[in-house]
C-alpha positions as CSV (number, residue, x, y, z in Angstrom):
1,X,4.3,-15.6,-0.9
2,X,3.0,-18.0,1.5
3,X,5.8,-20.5,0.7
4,X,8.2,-17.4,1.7
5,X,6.3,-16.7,4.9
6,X,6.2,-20.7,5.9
7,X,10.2,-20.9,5.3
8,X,10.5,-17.7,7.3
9,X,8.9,-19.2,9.9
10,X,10.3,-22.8,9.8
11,X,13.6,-20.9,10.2
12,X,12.4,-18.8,13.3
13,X,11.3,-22.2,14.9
14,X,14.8,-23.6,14.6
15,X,16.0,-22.3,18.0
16,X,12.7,-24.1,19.5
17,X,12.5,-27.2,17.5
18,X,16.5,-27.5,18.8
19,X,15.3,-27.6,22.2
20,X,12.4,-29.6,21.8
21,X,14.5,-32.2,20.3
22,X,17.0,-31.8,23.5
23,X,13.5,-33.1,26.0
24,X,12.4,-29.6,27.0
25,X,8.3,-28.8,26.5
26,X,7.4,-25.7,27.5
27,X,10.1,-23.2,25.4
28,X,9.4,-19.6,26.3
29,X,10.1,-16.3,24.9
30,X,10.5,-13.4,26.2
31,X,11.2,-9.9,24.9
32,X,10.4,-5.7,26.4
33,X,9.2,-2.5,25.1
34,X,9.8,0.7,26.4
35,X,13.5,0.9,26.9
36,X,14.2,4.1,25.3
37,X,11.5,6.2,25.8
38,X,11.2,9.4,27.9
39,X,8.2,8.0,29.8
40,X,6.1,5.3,30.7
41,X,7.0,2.0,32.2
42,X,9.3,-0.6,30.5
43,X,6.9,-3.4,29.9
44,X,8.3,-7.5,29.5
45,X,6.5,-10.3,28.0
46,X,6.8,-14.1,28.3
47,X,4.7,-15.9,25.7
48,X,4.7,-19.9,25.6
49,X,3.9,-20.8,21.8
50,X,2.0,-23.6,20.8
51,X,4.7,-26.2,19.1
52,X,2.4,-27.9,16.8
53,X,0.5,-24.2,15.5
54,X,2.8,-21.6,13.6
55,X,1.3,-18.6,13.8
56,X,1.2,-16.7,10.4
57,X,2.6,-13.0,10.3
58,X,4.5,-13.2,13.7
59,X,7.7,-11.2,13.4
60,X,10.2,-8.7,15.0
61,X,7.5,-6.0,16.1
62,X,9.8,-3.4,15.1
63,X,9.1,-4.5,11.4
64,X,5.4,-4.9,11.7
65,X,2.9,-1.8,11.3
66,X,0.5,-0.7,14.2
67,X,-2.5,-2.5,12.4
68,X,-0.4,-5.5,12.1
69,X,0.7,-5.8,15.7
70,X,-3.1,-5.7,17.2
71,X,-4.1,-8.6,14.9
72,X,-1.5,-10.6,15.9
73,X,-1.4,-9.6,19.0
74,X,-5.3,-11.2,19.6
75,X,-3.9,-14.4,17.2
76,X,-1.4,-14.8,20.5
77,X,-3.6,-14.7,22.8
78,X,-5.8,-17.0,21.9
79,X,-3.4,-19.5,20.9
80,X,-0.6,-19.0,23.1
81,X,-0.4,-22.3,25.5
82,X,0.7,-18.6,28.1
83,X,1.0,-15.0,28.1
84,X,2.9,-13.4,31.1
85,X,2.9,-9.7,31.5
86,X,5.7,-7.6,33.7
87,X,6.4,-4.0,34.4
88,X,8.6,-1.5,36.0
89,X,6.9,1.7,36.7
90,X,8.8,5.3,36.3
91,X,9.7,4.5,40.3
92,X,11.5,1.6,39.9
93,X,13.2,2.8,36.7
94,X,14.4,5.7,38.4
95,X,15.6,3.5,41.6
96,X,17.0,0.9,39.9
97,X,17.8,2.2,36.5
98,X,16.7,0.8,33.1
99,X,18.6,-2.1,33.0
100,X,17.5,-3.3,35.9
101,X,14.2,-2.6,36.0
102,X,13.9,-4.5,32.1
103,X,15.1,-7.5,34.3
104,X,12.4,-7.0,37.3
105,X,9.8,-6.7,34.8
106,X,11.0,-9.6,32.6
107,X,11.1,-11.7,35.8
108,X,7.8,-10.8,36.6
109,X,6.2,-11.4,33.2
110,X,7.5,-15.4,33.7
111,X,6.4,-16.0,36.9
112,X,2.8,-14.4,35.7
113,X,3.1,-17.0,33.5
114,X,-0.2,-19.5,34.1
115,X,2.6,-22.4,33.5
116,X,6.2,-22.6,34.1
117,X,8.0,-22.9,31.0
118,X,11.1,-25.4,31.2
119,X,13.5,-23.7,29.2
120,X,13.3,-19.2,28.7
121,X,14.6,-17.6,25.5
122,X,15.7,-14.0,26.6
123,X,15.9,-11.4,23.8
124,X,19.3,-10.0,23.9
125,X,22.5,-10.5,25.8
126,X,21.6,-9.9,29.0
127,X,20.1,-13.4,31.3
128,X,18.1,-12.4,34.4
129,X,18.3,-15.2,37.5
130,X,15.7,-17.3,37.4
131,X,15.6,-20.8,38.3
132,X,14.8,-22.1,34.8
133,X,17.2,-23.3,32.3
134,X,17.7,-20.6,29.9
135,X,19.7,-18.6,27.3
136,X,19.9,-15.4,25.4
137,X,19.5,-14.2,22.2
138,X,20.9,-11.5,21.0
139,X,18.3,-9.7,18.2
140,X,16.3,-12.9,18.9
141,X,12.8,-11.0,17.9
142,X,14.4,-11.4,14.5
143,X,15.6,-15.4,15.0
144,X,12.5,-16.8,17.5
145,X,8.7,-17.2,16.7
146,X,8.6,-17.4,20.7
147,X,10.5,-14.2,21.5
148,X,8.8,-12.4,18.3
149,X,5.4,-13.0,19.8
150,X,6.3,-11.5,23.2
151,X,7.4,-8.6,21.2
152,X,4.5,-7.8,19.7
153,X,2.5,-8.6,23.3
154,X,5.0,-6.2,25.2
155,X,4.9,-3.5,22.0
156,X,1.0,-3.3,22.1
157,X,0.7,-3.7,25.8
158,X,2.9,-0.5,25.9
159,X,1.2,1.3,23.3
160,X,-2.0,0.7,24.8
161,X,-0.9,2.7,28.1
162,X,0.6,5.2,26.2
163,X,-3.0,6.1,24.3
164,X,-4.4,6.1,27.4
165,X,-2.3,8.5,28.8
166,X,-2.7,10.6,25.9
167,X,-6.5,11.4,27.2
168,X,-4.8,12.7,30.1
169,X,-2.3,14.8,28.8
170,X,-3.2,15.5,25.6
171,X,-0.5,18.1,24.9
172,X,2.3,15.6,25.2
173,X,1.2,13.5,21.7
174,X,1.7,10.3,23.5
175,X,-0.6,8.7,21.4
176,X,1.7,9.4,18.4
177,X,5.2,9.0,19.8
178,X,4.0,6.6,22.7
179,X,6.9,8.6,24.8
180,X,10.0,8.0,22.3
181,X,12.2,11.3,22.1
182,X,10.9,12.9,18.8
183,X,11.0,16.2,18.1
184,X,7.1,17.5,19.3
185,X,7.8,15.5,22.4
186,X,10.9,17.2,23.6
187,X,9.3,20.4,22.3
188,X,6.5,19.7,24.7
189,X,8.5,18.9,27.8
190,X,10.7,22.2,27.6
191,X,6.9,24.3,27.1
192,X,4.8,21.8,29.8
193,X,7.1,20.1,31.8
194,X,7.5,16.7,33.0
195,X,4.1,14.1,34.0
196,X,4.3,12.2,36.7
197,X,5.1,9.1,34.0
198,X,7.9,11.3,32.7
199,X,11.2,9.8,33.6
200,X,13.3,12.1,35.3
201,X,17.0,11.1,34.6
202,X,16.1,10.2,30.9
203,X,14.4,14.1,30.6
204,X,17.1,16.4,33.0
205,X,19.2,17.6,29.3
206,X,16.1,18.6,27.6
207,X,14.7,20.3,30.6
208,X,17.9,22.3,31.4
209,X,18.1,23.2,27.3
210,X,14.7,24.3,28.0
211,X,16.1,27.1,30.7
């Protein structure tokens, strides 16, 4: 099993070690949570790995359980050479839509960065402008330790605010869902409404079925 998990990783690192071997340092990944969703912010992170210390158990968080994704998550930050954070509130999702305000938070989560990286790994197909070299990765949570870390960072960082929220407005479940579309959530906006970290435009169908 642990030969499995160290050729796993060996071939997530292959993207990195190819840029390594090209000069650059400083390789960073980043990744978001919250894109789908009814509520809550869209939240980005940058992570700058280590290259000489594979962390164990890093994956796509999507395939990790809850559990899984908090140990980890505390693994990265304390090994992590840096951990940038970014977010677009409800507001700027709404302004700018959620394209948009992925890119703004993604932006931000770099330059919170303690270090500037010298080359970004963006999860996806989408490159914000940012005045490092770059590329993206389309399902790169899945082909990059670096962008698989700051999907776990961005996926607990989320979660975290949406089991917070929960204590606020406990009828919404958002400790359960953490503001995906399921079933008791959309049940609960037709009976209670929209929150203030409800997002309009993503809610206006289930509100008008709920007329």
């Amino acid at each position: 099993m642990k030969e499995k998990e160290e050729e796993r990783l060996k071939h997530m690192l292959e993207i990195e070690d190819s840029l390594y071997q090209k000069g650059y340092k400083l390789v960073c990944g980043v990744d978001e949570a919250g894109r789908g969703p009814l509520c809550g912010p869209v939240v980005a992170a940058a992570v700058i790995l280590n290259k000489d210390d594979m962390i164990e158990g890093v994956n796509d968080s999507k395939k990790l359980s809850e559990k899984k994704r908090e140990e980890l998550y505390d693994v990265i930050m304390e090994k992590a050479v840096a951990v940038g954070i970014g977010m677009s509130d409800v507001a700027v999702i709404e302004k700018v839509n959620i394209l948009n305000a992925t890119k703004l938070a993604m932006k931000q989560a770099i330059k919170n960065l303690k270090i500037k990286p010298d080359f970004v790994l963006i999860d996806g197909n989408q490159m914000i402008d940012i005045d490092i070299d770059g590329k993206t990765v389309v399902s790169g949570d899945a082909k990059s330790e670096s962008i698989a870390a700051a999907s776990i960072i961005a996926k607990v960082t989320r979660d975290r605010l949406l089991i917070n929220w929960d204590k606020e407005y406990p009828e919404y479940g958002f400790a359960r869902h953490k503001g995906y579309g399921t079933k008791a959530h959309i049940e609960a906006i037709k009976k209670y409404g929209l929150t203030p970290i409800h997002r309009p435009s993503f809610c206006s169908k289930f509100l008008k079925e709920g007329k």
